[in-house]
C-alpha positions in Angstrom: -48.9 12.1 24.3 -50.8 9.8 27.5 -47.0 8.5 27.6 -44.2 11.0 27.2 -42.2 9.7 29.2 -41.0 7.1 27.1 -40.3 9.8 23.9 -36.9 9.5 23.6 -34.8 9.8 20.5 -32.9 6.2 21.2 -36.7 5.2 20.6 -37.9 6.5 17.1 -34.0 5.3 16.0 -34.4 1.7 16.7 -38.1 1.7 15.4 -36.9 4.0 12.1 -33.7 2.1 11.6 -35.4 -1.8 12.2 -37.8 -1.0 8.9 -36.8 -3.5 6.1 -38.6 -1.8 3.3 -40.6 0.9 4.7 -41.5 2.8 7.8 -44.4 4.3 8.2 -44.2 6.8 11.6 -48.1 7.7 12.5 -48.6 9.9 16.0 -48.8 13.6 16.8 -46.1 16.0 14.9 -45.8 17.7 18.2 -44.7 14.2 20.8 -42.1 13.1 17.4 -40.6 16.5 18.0 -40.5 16.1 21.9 -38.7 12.7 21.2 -36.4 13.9 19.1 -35.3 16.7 21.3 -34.9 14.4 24.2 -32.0 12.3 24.7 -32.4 11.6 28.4 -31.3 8.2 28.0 -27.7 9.4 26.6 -27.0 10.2 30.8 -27.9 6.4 31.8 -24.7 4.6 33.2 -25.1 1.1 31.0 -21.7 0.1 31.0 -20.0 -1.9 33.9 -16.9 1.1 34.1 -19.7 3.4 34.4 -21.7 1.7 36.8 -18.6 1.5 39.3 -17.9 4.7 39.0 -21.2 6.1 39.4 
């Protein structure tokens, strides 16, 4: 939890979806929920359009 900031759902995707064979996802129940419940990172402007516009 000293880093909460960075529990975003984008996150725990890549780390879940990048296991070959097996993931194993070891932390607090309670900062896995936070970063699933936080998509934060869905508001960023990461394409050029976007940018411009912005």
């Amino acid at each position: 939890m000293q880093h909460y900031t960075m529990l975003e759902r984008n996150l725990i995707y890549t780390a879940v979806t990048r296991g070959k064979k097996l993931v194993v996802v070891i932390g607090e129940e309670k900062a896995l929920a936070i970063a699933v419940k936080n998509h934060k990172s869905n508001r960023r402007l990461t394409t050029p359009a976007g940018r411009l516009s912005g």
